[in-house]
Every structure is written in structure tokens, then in C-alpha cells.
C-alpha positions as CSV (number, residue, x, y, z in Angstrom):
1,X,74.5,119.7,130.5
2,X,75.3,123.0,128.8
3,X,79.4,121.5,128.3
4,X,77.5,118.4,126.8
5,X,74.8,120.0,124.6
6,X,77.7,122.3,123.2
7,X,79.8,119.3,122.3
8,X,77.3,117.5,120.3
9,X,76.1,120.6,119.0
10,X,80.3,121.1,117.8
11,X,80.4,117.4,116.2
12,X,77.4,117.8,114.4
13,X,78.3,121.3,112.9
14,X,82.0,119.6,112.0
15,X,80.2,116.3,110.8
16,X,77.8,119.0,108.3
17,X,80.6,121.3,107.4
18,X,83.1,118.1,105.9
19,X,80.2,117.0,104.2
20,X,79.3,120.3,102.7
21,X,83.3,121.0,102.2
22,X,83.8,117.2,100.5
23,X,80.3,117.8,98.2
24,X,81.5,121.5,97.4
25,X,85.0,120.6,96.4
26,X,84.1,118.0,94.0
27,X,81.5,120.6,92.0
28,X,84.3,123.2,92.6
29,X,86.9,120.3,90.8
30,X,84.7,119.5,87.9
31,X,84.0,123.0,87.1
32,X,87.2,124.0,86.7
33,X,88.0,120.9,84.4
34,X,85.6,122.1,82.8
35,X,85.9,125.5,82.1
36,X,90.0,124.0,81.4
37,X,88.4,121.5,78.7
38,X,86.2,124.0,76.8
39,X,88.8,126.6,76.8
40,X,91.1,124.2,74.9
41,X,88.3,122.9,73.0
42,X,87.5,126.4,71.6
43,X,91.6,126.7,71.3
44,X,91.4,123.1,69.2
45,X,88.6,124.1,66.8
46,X,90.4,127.7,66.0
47,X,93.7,125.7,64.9
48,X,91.7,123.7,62.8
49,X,90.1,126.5,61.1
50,X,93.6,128.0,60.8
51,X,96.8,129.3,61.9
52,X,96.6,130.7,65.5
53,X,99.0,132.5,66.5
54,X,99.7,135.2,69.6
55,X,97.4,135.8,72.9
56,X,95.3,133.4,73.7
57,X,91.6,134.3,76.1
58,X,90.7,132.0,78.7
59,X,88.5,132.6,81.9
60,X,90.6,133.3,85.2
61,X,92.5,130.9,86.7
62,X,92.8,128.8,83.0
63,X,96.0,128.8,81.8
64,X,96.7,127.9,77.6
65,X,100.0,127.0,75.3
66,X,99.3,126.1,72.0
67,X,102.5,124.2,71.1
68,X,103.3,123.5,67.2
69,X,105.0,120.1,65.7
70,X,108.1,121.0,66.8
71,X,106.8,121.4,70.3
72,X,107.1,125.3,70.6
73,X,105.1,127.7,71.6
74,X,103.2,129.7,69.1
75,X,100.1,131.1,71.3
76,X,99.3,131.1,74.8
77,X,97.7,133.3,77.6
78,X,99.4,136.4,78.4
79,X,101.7,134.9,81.1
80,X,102.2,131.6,79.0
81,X,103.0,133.1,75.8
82,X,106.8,133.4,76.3
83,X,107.1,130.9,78.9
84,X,108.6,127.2,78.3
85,X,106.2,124.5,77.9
86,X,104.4,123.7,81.2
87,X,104.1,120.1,80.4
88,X,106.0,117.2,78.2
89,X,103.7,114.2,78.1
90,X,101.4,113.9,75.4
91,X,98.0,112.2,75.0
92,X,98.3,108.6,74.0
93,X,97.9,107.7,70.1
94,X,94.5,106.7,70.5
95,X,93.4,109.2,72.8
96,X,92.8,112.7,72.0
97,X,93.0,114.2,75.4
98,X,95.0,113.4,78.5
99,X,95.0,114.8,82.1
100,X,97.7,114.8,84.8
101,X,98.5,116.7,88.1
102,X,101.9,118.5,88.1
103,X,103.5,119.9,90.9
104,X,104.4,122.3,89.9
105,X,104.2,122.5,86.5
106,X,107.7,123.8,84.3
107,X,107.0,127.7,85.0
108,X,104.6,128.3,87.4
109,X,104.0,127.5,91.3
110,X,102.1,124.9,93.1
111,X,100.5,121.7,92.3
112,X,98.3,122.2,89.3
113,X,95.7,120.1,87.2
114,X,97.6,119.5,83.6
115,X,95.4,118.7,80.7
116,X,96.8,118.0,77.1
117,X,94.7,118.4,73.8
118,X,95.9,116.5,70.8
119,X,95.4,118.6,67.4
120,X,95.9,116.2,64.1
121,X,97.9,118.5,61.3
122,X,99.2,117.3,57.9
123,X,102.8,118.4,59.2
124,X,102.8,117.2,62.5
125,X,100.2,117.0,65.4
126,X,100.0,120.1,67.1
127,X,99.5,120.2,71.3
128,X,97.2,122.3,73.2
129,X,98.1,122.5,77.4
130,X,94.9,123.7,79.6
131,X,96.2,124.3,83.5
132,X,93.8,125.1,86.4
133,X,95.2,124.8,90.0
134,X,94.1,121.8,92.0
135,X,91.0,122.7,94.6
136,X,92.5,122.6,98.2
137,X,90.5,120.6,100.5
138,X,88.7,123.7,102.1
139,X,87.7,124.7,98.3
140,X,88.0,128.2,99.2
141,X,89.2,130.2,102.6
142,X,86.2,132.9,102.3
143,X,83.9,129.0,102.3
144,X,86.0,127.8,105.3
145,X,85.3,131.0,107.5
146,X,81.8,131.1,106.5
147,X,80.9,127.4,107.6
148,X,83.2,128.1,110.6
149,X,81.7,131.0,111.9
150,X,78.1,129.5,111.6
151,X,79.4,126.7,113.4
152,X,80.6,128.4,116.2
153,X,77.3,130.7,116.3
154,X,75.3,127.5,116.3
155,X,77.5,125.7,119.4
156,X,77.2,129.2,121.1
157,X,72.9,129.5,120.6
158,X,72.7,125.6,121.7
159,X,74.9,126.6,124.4
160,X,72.5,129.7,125.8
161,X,69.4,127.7,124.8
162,X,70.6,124.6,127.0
163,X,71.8,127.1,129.6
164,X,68.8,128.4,129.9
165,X,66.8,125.5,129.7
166,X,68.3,123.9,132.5
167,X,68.2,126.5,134.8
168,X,64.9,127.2,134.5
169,X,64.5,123.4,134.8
170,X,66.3,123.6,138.4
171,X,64.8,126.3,139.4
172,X,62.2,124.5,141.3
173,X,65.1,122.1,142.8
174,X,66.8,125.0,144.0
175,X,64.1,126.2,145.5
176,X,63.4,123.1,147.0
177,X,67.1,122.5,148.1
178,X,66.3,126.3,150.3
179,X,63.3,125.9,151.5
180,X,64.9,122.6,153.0
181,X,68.1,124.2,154.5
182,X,65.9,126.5,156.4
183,X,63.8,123.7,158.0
184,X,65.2,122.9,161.4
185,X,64.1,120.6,164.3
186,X,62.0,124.0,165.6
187,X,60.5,124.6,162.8
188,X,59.9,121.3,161.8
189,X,56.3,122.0,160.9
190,X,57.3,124.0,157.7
191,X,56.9,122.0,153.9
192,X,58.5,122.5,150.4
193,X,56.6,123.7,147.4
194,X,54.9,121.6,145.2
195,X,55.4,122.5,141.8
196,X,51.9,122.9,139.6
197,X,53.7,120.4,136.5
198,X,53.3,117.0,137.1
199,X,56.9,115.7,136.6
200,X,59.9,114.5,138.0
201,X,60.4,117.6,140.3
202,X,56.7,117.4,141.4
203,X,57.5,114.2,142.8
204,X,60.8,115.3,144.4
205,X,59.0,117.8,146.4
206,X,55.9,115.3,147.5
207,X,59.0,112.9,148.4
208,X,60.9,115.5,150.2
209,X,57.8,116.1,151.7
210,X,56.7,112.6,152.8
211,X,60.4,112.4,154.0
212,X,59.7,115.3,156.3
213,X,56.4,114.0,157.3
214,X,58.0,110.8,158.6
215,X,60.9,112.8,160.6
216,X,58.0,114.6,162.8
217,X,56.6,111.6,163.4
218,X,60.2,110.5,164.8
219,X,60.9,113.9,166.9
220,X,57.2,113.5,167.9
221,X,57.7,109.9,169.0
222,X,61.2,111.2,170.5
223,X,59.8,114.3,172.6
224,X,57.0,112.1,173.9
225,X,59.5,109.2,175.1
226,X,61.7,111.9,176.3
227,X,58.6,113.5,178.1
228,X,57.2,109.3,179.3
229,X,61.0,108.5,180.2
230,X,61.4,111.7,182.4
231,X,58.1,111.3,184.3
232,X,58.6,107.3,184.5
233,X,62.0,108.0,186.0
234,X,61.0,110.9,188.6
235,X,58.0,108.7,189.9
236,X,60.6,106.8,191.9
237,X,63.0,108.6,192.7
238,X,60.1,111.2,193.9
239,X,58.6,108.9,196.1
240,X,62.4,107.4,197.5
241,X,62.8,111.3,198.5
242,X,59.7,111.7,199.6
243,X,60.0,108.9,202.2
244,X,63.4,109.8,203.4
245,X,62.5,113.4,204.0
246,X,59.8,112.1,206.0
247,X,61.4,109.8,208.1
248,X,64.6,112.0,208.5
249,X,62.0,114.6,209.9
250,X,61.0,112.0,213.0
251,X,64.0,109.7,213.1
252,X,62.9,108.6,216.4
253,X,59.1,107.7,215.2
254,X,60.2,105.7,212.3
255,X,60.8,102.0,211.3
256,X,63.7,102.6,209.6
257,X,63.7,98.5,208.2
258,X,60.4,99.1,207.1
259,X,61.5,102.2,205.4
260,X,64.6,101.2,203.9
261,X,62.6,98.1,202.1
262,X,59.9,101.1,200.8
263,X,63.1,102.8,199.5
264,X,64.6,99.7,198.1
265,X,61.1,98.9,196.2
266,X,61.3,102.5,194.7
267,X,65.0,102.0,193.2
268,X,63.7,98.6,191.8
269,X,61.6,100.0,189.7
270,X,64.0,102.7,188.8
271,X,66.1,100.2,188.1
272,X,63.9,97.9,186.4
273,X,63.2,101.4,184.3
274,X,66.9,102.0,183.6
275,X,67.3,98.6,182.5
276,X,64.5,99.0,179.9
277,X,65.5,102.0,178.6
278,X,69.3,100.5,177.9
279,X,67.5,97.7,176.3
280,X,65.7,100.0,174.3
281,X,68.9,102.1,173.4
282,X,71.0,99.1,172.3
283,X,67.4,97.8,170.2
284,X,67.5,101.3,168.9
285,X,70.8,101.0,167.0
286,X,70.6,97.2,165.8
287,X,73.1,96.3,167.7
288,X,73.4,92.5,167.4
289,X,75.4,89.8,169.3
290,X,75.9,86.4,168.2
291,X,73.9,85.3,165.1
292,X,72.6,81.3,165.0
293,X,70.3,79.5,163.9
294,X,67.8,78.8,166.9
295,X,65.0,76.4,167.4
296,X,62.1,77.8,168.6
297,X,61.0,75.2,169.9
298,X,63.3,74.0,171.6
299,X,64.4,77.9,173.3
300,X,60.7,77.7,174.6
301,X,60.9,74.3,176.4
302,X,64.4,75.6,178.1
303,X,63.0,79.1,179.0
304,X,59.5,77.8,180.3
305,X,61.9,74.8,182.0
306,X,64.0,77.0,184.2
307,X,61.6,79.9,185.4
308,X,58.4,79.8,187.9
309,X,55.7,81.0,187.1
310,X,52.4,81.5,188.8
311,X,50.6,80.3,186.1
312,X,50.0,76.8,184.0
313,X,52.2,77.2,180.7
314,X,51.1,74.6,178.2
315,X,52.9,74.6,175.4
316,X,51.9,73.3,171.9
317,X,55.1,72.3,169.7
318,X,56.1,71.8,166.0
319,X,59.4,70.1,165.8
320,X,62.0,72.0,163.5
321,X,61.1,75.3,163.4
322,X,63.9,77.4,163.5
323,X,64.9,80.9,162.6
324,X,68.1,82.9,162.4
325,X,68.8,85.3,164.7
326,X,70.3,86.8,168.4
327,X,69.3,84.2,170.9
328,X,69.5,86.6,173.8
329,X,67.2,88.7,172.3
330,X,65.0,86.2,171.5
331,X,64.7,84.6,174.7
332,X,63.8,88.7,175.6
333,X,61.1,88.8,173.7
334,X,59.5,85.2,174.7
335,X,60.4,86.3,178.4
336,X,58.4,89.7,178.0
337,X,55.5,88.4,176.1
338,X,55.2,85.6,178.8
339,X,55.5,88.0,182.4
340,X,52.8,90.0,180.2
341,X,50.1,86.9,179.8
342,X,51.3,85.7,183.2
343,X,50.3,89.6,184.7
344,X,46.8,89.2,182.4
345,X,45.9,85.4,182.7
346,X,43.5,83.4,185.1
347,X,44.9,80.6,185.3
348,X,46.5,79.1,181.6
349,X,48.8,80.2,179.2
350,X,49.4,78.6,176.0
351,X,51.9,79.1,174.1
352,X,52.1,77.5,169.9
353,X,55.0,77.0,167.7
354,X,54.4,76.4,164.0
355,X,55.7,76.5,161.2
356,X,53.1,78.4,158.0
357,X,54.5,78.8,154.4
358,X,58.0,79.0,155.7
359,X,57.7,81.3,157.9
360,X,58.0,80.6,162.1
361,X,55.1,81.7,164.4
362,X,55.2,81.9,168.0
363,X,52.0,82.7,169.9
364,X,51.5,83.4,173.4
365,X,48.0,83.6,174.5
366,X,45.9,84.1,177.8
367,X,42.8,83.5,179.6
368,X,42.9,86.3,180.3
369,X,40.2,89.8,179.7
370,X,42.1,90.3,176.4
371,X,42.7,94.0,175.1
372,X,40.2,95.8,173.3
373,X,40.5,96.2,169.6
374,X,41.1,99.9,170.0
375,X,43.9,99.5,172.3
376,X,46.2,96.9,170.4
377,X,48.6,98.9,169.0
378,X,48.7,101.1,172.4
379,X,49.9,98.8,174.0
380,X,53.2,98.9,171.8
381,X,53.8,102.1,172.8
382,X,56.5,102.8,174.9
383,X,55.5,103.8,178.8
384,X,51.8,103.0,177.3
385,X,49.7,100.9,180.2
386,X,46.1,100.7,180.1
387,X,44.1,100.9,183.7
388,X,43.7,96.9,183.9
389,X,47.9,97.1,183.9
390,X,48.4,99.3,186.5
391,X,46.2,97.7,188.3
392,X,47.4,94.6,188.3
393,X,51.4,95.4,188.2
394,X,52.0,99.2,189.3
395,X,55.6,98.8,189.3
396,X,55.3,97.7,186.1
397,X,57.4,100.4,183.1
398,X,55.3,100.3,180.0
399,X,58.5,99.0,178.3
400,X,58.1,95.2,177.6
401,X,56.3,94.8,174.9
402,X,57.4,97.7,172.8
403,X,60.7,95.8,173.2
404,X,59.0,92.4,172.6
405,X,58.1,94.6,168.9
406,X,61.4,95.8,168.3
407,X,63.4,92.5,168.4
408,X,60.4,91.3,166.3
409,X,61.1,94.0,163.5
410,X,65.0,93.7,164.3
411,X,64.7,90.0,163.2
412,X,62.5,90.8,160.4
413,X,59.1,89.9,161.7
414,X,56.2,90.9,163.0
415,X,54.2,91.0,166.5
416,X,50.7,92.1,166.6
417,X,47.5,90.7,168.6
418,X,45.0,88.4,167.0
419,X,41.4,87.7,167.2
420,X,40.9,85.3,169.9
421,X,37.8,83.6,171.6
422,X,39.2,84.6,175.1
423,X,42.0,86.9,176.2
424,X,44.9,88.3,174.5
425,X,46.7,86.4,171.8
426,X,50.1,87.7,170.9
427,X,51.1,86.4,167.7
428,X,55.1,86.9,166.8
429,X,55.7,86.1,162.6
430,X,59.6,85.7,161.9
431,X,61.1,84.9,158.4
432,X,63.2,81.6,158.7
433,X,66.5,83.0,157.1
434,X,66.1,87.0,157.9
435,X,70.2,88.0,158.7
436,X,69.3,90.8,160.4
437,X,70.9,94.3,160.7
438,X,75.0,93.8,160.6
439,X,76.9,94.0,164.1
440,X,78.2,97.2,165.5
């Protein structure tokens, strides 16, 4: 900012000093004409009120020859007077003046402005030479320094000034950029300044902010799945220990069959745990497989077609519905939504395909107790299960329909639960040409 403000600062200062240089040297030009014209004038007039002869006075810089008939010199200024004429030409026959640049004229040095007086006498016209030196184009070199140095003292105050006015301008940005760099995951808590102005920076800081907000939410979310995750896992392989021990303590008292399938049950569900949590991992960083187009109605027929369940599916079926996505995970996300009504239901579960302003719904709903208004987005949680769950599956994980969610929002839709007249109605809203998140 400062190397920019200093340039433009520069071109305007050159721009303004060859204006004030062209303007001056013009005025500086015509005064010295003139002063050249009136001194020959005044030399003009003298001859015609008689003979002039001798030294000549002219102001500095003006140089005169008063040349006879003959073309001699009879009176000049003092370094003129013996010198040979400067000039030759003469004013035209019906002019009486004439002016011409010589460089140099005969005698002196340099390019010089040449002006020639006609003087009418009985015997002869008579010739009067005025000669100035041309203005250079910096008029004067006193004029050039003094526009140069102001120059260069302006650039160097718009320079400080924009300096200045940046830094304190960043200030607040760099005290935002250190108040961020010592925020680490333990101190996560902490916040940047808010700056009093209401400006750019103010909303910087409320962003950074906001920013920061949302990654405590995400460590938060992260500890407490690390915290679920570690208790979910130890459960079973507490209990697989716990039966071993015991039976290794009276191997002679125990049914070792029956113990082995208590075992086996326990590393199920570790395993059915494990599973979930992979699932979760590979939902976690987007990564896809194959991307189709997929009729959803049509995936529903062939999933409900090939596995038994204990409870009447009735499905309800708009032809053509179809969205773009990973059919693996969508069959996931029908197959979680469906153990779920199936674990909740009485006896029915219906499940609707529609199409509704270009955009593909899926619902799954129960006869079920439903889930309390209060508890629908718990249930999303990951290693949430309300009492009625575990209850009815306690080997269940908590982990279906947070993944049932994530493919949802990985496809670019949503899954919540509706308002229904009797039990839980899952309701699954997908864009029709979402491309998802690319393959890794």
C-alpha cells in the first residue's frame, strides 16, 4: 500500500511539475521576446531621431547590433560592438520585423532567438539585430530543483502518511492474527477481540469468532464420540472377560457351549460396533464409490424383496423417481431406517416414494409409540438410545441412524422425523441431480 500510494503520489507530482514547467516556459519565452522587441524598438526610434553611434544598453541577457546600409556595425552592446554581424537575413520588404532561431548565431554560443528590425533611411535601410537565448525546456535549473525537491518531499509525506495509516489500520488484524496463534485445542475456550468500529475488521473478528465457535462444537462432538465409542466398545469386551474369568475359575462347574455362545454374543456386538464405527469413518471423509443414477423405487422393491423381516412392509410407489448417487450407501441408509421401524413397529411398516417439486422423498414410517418431539434430533446422535431402544434391542450401537443422516447430507439431502398420527415417521429429502462430494 505504502509502494502504491508513493507511486501515484510520484506520477501526480511529475504530471503537475510538466504542466507547471510547459506553462512557465512559454511566459519565460514571451518575456524575453519581449524585453528583445522593446529593446530594439527603443534602438529603432533613437536612429530615427538621429545618428546612433557606440554602446548600446539593453537588459541582461539582450544582445543589440545596429548595422548601417552597408551592413556594418556602427553600435551594439558592449560584447557586440566589435563583433561581426550575428545574423544575415533581413525582414521581408513588406514586413518590418522578422524573427529566427540561430544556432549559434555568427559570434556567440548556443542556439539563440534572432530577431531583425527594419529601419527605413533616405540612404539605405538600416538593420537592428535583438538576440535572447532560447528557454531550455526546464526554463531555469534553480525552477527544476525547486519543483523536484517538493516533489520528492510530497512522495516521501504520502509515503509516512500511508505508512502510518495502514498500520494503524492492521493493527487490530494483527492482533487478531495473535490472539489466534495462541488458541490451541486446550484452550479452545479462549476468543479474539472485537474491535469497538463497526467495519471490515469488526466483522473479521465476529467471523473468526463464529469460526471458532463452530470448531468447539466439533472437538466437543469429537471428545464425546471418543468418550461414547470407548464405553460402547469396553461394554463387550468387559463382559466377554468377565465370563471367561469366571468360568476359567470353575472349569469343571461350567458349560463351556453355553459359555462360548455368551462370548460369541459379546464379540457380535463388538463387532457389529466396529463395523459402525468404520462406516462412520469412511462417511466421515466423503469417500464415495460408484456414482449412478438410481431408482428409488425400484432399490426399495429389491431390498424389501430379498430380506425377512418380522414385520408387514407395505410399500407405496411413484414410478421414476430417481436420484444420483452411491447405491451401496443408499441401500445403507434404507436398510438402517427399516431394522429401526422394524425394532419400533407393531405390526406394519410403510414405506412412500414420491416425487415433490423435483425433489425425491423416501419415508419410512411405523406403528409404532413414535419418538417424542423432544427427542428427535437425539436420536441422531451417535451412541444416543432412548430407554424404549434398549429395551427393545440391547445389543443394539446407537450408530444407525446417525449413519442413515450422514449418507442423507453426503447425498445432499435431508433426514429428519415428521408429524405423524401414530408412530415414528422418518422422512429422507434428496435433490434429483446432487453429484456429491468427489471420490477419494
Amino acid at each position: 500500500m505504502t509502494v502504491i500510494a508513493g507511486t501515484v503520489a510520484a506520477l501526480i507530482c511529475a504530471i503537475l511539475t510538466a504542466l507547471i514547467i510547459v506553462g512557465l516556459r512559454g511566459s519565460a519565452a514571451e518575456y524575453k521576446r519581449n524585453q528583445a522587441e522593446s529593446s530594439a524598438l527603443k534602438v529603432t526610434y533613437e536612429v530615427r531621431l538621429g545618428p546612433v553611434r557606440g554602446e548600446l544598453s539593453a537588459p541582461e541577457d539582450v544582445a543589440l547590433q545596429l548595422l548601417d546600409d552597408r551592413r556594418k556595425v556602427v553600435a551594439g552592446t558592449r560584447d557586440m560592438l566589435e563583433a561581426p554581424p550575428v545574423a544575415r537575413f533581413l525582414p521581408r520588404r513588406s514586413d518590418v520585423y522578422r524573427t529566427k532561431v540561430l544556432c549559434p548565431p555568427r559570434g556567440l554560443k548556443g542556439c539563440r532567438w534572432v530577431i531583425a528590425f527594419r529601419v527605413y533611411q533616405p540612404e539605405g535601410d538600416w538593420v537592428v539585430y535583438a538576440v535572447i537565448p532560447t528557454t531550455p525546456w526546464y526554463v531555469s535549473s534553480s525552477l527544476l530543483l525547486f519543483l523536484t525537491s517538493l516533489s520528492l518531499l510530497v512522495v516521501l509525506l504520502v509515503c509516512l502518511r500511508a505508512w502510518g495509516t495502514v498500520d494503524q489500520t492492521l493493527a487490530p488484524v494483527d492482533a487478531i492474527r495473535a490472539e489466534l496463534a495462541e488458541i490451541t485445542a486446550h484452550q479452545s475456550g479462549r476468543r479474539v477481540t472485537v474491535p469497538e468500529n463497526r467495519d471490515e475488521i469488526r466483522r473479521l473478528a465476529e467471523a473468526a469468532n463464529a469460526t471458532l465457535d463452530r470448531l468447539d462444537g466439533a472437538l466437543e462432538r469429537q471428545r464425546s464420540f471418543t468418550s461414547d465409542a470407548s464405553h460402547d466398545l469396553r461394554s463387550p469386551i468387559a463382559a466377554a472377560r468377565a465370563q471367561i474369568e469366571e468360568a476359567l475359575l470353575y472349569p469343571d462347574e461350567v458349560d463351556w457351549p453355553q459359555t462360548a455362545r455368551t462370548v460369541l454374543q459379546s464379540l457380535e456386538r463388538l463387532q457389529a460396533i466396529v463395523t459402525d464405527l468404520l462406516q462412520l469413518a469412511r462417511l466421515d471423509a466423503a469417500a464415495w464409490q460408484d456414482i449412478e443414477m438410481i431408482d428409488l423405487g425400484a432399490l426399495v422393491t429389491i431390498e424389501v424383496a430379498r430380506s425377512d423381516r418380522t414385520k408387514r412392509i407395505v410399500p407405496h410407489l411413484q414410478d421414476g423417481v430417481t436420484v444420483l448417487g452411491d447405491r451401496l450407501r443408499l441401500v445403507r441408509l434404507l436398510t438402517n431406517l427399516l431394522d429401526n421401524a422394524e425394532r419400533h413397529a407393531e405390526s406394519r411398516v410403510d414405506i412412500t416414494v414420491a416425487r415433490e417439486d423435483g425433489v425425491a422423498v423416501l419415508e419410512v414410517l411405523d406403528d409404532g409409540e413414535g419418538v417424542a418431539e423432544n427427542a428427535r434430533d437425539l436420536v441422531f446422535q451417535r451412541f444416543a438410545r432412548l430407554e424404549d431402544s434398549k429395551l427393545r434391542d440391547p445389543a443394539g450401537t446407537g450408530l444407525g441412524l446417525p449413519i442413515a443422516r450422514e449418507i442423507a447430507r453426503l447425498h445432499g439431502g435431508t433426514l429428519t422425523i415428521e408429524d405423524s398420527a401414530r408412530g415414528a415417521r422418518f422422512v429422507l429429502r434428496m435433490p434429483r441431480n446432487h453429484n456429491g462430494p468427489p471420490a477419494t
